[in-house]
VOGU-3710 file (C-alpha; in Angstrom, 3 decimals, decimal comma):
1> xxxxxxxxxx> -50,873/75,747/19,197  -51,171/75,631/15,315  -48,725/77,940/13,815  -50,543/80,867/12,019  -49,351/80,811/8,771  -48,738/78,299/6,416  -45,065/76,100/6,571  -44,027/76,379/3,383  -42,031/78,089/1,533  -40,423/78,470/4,849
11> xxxxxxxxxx> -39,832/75,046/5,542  -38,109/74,124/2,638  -35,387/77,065/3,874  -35,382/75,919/7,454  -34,252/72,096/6,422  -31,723/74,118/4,755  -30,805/76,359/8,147  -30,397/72,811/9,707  -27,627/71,195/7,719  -25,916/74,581/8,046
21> xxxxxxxxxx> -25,985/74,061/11,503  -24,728/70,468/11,104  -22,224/71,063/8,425  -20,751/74,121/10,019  -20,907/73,559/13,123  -21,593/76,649/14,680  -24,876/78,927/15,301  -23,016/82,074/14,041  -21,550/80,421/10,733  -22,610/83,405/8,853
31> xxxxxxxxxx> -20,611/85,545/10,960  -17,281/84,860/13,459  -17,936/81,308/14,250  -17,934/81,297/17,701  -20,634/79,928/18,694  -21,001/76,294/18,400  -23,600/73,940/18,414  -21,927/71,431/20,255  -23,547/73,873/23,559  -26,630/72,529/22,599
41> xxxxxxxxxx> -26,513/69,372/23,351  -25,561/69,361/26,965  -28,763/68,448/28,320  -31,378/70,932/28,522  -29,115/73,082/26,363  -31,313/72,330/23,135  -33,320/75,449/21,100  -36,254/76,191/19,062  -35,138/77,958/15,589  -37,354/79,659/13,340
51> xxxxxxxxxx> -37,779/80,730/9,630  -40,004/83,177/8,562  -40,214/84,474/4,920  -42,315/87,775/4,211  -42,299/90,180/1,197  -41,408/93,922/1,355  -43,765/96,562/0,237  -42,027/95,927/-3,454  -43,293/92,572/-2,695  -39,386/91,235/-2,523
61> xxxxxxxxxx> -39,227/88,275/-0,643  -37,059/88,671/2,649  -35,990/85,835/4,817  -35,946/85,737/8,388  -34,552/83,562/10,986  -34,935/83,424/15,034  -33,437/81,365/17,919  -35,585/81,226/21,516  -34,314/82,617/24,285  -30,801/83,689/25,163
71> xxxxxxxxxx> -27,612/81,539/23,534  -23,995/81,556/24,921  -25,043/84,672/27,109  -26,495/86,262/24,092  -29,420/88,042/23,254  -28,724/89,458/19,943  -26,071/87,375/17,137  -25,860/89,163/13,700  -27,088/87,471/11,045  -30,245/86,483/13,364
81> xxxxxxxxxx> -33,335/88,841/14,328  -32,658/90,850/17,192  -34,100/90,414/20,925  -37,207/92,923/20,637  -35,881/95,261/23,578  -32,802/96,724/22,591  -29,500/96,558/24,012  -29,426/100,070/25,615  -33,052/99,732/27,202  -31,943/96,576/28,473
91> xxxxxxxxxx> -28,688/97,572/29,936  -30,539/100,785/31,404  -33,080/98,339/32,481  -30,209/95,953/34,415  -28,492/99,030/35,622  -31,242/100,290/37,549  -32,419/96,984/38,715  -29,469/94,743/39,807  -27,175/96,649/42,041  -29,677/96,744/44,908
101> xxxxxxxxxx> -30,695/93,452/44,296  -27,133/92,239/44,329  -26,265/94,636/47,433  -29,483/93,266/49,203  -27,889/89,377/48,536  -24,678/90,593/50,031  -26,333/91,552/53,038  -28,196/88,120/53,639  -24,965/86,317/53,055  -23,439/88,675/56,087
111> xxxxxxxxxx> -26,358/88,409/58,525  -25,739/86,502/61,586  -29,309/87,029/62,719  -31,486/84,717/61,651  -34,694/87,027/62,070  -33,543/89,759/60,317  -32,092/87,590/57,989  -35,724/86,572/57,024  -36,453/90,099/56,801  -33,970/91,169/54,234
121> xxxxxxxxxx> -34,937/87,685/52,331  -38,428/88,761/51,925  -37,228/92,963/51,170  -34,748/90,812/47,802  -37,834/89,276/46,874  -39,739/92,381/46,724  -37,211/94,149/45,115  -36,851/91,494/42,047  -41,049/91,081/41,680  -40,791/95,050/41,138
131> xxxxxxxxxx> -37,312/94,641/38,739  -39,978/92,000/36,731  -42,815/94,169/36,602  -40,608/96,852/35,284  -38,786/94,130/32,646  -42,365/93,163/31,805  -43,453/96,270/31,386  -40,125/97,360/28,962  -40,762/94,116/26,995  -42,255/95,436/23,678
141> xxxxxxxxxx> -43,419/94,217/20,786  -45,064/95,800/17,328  -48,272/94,268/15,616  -49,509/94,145/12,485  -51,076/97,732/12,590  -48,036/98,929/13,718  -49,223/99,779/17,548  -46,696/98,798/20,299  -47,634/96,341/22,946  -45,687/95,439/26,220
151> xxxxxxxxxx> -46,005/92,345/27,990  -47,468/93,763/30,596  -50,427/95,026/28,790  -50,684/91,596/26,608  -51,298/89,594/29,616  -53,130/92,118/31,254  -54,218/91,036/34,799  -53,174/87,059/33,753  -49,718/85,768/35,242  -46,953/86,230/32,768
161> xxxxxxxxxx> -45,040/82,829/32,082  -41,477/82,878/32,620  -39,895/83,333/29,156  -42,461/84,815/27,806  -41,404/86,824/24,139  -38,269/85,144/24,259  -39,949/82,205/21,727  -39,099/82,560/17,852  -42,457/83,487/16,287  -42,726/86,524/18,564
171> xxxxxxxxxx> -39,767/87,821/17,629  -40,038/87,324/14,359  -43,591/88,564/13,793  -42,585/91,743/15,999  -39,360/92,248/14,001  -41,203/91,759/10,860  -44,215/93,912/11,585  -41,783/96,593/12,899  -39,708/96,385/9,807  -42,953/96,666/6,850
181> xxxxxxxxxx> -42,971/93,468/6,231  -45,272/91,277/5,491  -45,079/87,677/7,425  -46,615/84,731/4,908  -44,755/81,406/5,945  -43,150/80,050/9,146  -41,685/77,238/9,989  -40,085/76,331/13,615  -37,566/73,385/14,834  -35,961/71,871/17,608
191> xxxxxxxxxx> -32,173/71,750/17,508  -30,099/70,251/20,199  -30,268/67,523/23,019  -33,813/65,703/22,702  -36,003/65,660/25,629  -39,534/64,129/26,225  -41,267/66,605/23,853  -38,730/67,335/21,424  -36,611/65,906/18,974  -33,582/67,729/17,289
201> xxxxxxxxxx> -34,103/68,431/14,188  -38,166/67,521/14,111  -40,652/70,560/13,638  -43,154/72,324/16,138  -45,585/74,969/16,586  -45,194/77,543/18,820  -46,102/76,846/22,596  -49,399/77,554/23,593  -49,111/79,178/27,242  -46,450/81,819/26,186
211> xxxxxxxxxx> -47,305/82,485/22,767  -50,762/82,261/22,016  -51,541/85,419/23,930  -48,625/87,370/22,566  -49,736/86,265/19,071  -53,479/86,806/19,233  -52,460/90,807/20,034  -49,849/90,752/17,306  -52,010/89,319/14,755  -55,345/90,535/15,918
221> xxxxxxxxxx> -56,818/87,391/15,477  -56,679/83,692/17,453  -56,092/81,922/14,675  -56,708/78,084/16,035  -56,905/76,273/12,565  -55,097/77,046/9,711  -54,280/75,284/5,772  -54,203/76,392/2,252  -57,916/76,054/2,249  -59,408/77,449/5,597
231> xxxxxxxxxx> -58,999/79,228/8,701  -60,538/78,929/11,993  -60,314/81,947/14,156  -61,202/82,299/17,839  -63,011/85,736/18,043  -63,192/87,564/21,361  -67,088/89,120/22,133  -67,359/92,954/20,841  -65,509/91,960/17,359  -68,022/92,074/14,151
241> xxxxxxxxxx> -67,543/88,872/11,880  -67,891/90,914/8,900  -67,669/95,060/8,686  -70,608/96,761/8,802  -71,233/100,152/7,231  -69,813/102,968/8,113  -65,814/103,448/8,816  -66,215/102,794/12,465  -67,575/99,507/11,733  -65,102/98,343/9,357
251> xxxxxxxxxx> -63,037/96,329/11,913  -63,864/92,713/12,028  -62,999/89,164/11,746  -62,885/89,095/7,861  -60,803/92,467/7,996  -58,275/91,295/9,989  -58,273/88,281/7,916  -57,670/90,057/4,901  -54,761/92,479/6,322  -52,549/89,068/7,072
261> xxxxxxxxxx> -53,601/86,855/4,094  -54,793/89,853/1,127  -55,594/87,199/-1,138  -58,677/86,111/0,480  -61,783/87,041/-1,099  -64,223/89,429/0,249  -67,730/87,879/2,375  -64,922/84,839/3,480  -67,044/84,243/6,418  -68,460/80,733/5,794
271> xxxxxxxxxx> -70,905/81,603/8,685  -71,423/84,544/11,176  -71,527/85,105/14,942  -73,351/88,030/16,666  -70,907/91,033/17,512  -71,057/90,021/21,273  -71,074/86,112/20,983  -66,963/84,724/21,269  -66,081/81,174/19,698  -65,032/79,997/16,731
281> xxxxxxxxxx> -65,826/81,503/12,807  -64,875/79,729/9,806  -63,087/81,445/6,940  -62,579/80,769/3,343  -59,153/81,211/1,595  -60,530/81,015/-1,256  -64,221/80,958/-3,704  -64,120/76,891/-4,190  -63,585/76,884/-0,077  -66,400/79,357/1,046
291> xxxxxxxxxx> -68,852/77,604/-1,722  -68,056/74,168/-0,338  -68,039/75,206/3,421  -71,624/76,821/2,163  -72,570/73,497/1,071  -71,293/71,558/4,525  -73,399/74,428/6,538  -76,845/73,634/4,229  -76,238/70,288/4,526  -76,118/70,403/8,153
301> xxxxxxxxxx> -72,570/68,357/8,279  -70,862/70,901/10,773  -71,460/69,816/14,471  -71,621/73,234/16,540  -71,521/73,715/20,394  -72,075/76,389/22,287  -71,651/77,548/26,144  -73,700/79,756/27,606  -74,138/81,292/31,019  -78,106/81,398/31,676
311> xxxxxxxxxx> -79,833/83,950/34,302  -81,366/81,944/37,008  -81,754/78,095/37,917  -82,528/75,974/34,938  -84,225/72,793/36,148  -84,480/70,809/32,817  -81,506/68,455/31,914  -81,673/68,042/28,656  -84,528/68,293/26,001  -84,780/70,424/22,555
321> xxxxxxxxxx> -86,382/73,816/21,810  -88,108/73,859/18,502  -89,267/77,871/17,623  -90,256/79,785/14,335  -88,733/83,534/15,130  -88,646/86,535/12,461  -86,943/89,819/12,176  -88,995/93,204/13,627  -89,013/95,068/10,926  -89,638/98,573/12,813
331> xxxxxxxxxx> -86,695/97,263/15,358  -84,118/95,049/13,737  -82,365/93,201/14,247  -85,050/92,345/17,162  -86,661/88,647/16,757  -90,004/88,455/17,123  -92,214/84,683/17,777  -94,557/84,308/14,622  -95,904/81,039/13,795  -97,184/82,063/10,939
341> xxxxxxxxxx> -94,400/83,784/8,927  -91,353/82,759/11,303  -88,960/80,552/10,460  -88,317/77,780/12,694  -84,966/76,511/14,361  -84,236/73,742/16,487  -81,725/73,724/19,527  -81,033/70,633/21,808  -79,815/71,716/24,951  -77,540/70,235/28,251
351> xxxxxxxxxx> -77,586/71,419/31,883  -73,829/71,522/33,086  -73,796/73,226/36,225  -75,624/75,181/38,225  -73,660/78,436/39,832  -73,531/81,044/42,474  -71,535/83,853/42,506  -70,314/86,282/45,358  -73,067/88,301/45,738  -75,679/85,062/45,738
361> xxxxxxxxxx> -77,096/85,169/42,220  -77,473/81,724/40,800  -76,880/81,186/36,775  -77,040/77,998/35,301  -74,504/76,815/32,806  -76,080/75,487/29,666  -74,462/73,704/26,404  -76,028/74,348/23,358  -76,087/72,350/19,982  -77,576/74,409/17,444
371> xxxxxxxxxx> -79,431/72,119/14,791  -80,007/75,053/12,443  -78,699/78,767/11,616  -81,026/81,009/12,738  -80,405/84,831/13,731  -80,245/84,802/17,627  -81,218/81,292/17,490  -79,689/80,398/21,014  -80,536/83,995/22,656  -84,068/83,129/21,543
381> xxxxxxxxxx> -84,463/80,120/22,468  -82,486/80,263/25,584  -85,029/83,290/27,054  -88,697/82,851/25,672  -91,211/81,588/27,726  -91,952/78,920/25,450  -88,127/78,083/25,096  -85,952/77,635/28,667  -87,136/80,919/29,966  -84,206/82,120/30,866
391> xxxxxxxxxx> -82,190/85,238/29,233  -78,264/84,518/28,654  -76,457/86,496/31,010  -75,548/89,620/29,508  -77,942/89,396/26,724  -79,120/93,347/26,128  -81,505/92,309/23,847  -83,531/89,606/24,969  -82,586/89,522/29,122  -81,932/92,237/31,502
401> xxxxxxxxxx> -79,769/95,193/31,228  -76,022/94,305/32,068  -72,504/95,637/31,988  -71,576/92,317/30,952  -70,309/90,590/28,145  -73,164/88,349/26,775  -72,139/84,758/28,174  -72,242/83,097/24,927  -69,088/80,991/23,707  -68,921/79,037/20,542
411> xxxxxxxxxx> -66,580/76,074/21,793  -66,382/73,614/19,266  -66,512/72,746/15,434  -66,347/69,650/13,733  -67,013/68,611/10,251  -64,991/66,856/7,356  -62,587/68,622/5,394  -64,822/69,260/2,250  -61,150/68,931/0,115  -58,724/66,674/2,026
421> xxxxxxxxxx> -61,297/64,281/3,781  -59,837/64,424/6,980  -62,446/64,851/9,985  -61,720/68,167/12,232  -62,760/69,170/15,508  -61,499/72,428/16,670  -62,176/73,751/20,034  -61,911/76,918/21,971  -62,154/76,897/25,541  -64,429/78,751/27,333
431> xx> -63,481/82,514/28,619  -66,127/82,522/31,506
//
């Protein structure tokens, strides 16, 4: 994944943190030297490092610097941020935990009887999935608003990969956060034996399976795109794009935004998603960006696509809906079809699948490629009778009443850069 924050300045500091680990030899060179960095290069011994700088509340800037995982045995080295659960909830954690697991191992290495050997196999196993549901569930880390997360609850009802808030930027952020600082640069390297994917001393972002889902609840925002001049954020379905009035409807894309990077301007949004649609939003770092990304979205150079769920069996392919739609004004933000005073929007449209759940109900999975801006444009023209005809699953607006999320994903960006030239395509993949 793309790291969050911008490399520099802490790049420039971790080149540094490398030839101290070359020159000294040793991974605790700040402290007892005993440590050295020969271990790493047994193979599969190497390590990702990190450096993170932040600024205080004085706005002092503080370094920070973080090794994955566990080294020599270690958890915690001074001089390094510490493992985010502490030494005595860990050893209360192991104390608990590994006696009966050990005792149970005893036992299958003294049973002659094969049978009940197999029994006592399968009672260990049980034993250590409850010993990592209880780890998992110990595991904390702090986000930016300063609530307290555990793995467990991150990953919810996903499978939690091995590893998991034992990589650098975790820690770091989680450390940070804890600590009242404020993260703004990060840069992470490989140090050790190289493998396939890594060379020592070359730089990387942080892994995707592990970290993305412990960093979108730090943060509060997927951040999938990220330079001096723009961001591209991921936003789940429920989130506003911009705060609404009224306190309770302050949280949002741009407000989150704004908490990690304070020097963005207010209205960054270069363009806006419905509360309940997910997918990707563009936002400005700065006036020059928002006014050229304005410029890129009236000029009709960014390439959208969308994925929706539909209600029902969609029998056209392909084709392109072409409606004029404007606002109710005695029930906005309702869309009404006017001809006469509507504005019109165009949508071309692709059948990808049609699907049938457990309980028999067939939806139809639709992409959409919006050719203009329009409020609700894909709702619209996704259920009017003189669009497709059929409501997006979980629409509330223009379909039938659901508990559901409304089944619309914006998957994919592209456009060119409107400052460095370089063409991007940014995707998000779809979360139904």
């Amino acid at each position: 994944m793309n790291a969050p924050l911008p490399e520099y300045p802490a790049k420039t500091h971790a080149h540094y943190l490398i030839h101290l680990l070359k020159s000294t030899g040793f991974i605790d060179f700040d402290g007892p030297c005993n440590i050295p960095t020969a271990s790493l290069f047994a193979p599969g011994a190497g390590r990702m490092f990190a450096v993170m700088s932040a600024v205080d509340e004085e706005g002092h800037e503080v370094l920070l610097k973080a090794f994955s995982g566990h080294l020599a045995g270690r958890r915690t080295i001074a001089g390094w941020v510490a493992h985010p659960m502490d030494e005595h909830t860990y050893h209360a954690y192991l104390s608990q935990h590994d006696p009966p697991i050990k005792e149970m191992s005893r036992a299958i290495d003294a049973c002659g009887d094969e049978e009940q050997k197999e029994s006592l196999v399968h009672q260990r196993a049980l034993l250590s999935q409850h010993a990592l549901m209880e780890y998992n569930s110990r595991f904390c880390l702090t986000a930016i608003d300063g609530s307290v997360h555990s793995l467990s609850s991150i990953f919810a009802n996903a499978p939690i990969p091995t590893g998991s808030g034992e990589c650098c930027a975790p820690k770091l952020f989680s450390w940070a956060f804890s600590h009242g600082l404020r993260p703004t640069s990060l840069a992470e390297f490989y140090y050790g034996s190289d493998t396939e994917e890594r060379r020592c001393g070359h730089f990387y972002g942080p892994c995707t399976e592990r970290c993305r889902p412990i960093l979108t609840t730090l943060l509060g925002l997927d951040i999938r795109y990220h330079d001096h001049d723009l961001i591209i954020v991921n936003k789940p379905s429920g989130l506003l794009t911009v705060p609404g009035n009224g306190p309770e409807r302050l949280d949002s894309v741009e407000t989150r935004i704004r908490r990690l990077f304070p020097a963005t301007p207010r209205q960054c949004a270069a363009h806006r998603l419905d509360m309940d649609t997910s997918g990707l939003v563009i936002v400005a770092k700065h006036k020059q960006a928002l006014s050229a990304m304005h410029r890129l979205f009236r000029d009709q150079a960014v390439d959208k696509e969308y994925e929706a769920l539909l209600e029902g069996i969609v029998h056209q392919q392909t084709g392109t809906v072409t409606l004029p739609f404007r606002a109710d004004r005695t029930n906005r933000p309702y869309q009404v079809y006017d001809e006469q005073t509507g504005v019109w929007g165009s949508t071309e449209y692709e059948r990808l699948a049609v699907e049938k759940d457990a309980d028999g109900v067939f939806t139809t999975r639709m992409r959409f490629f919006p050719l203009t801006g329009r409020t609700h444009q894909i709702r619209l023209h996704a259920s009017h009778p003189k669009g497709l005809g059929h409501p997006i699953v979980g629409d509330r607006l223009y379909g039938t009443l659901s508990d559901q999320r409304l089944m619309l994903h914006a998957k994919r960006l592209s456009f060119v850069h409107p400052f460095t030239g370089t063409a991007l395509a940014i995707e998000a993949e779809t979360p139904f």
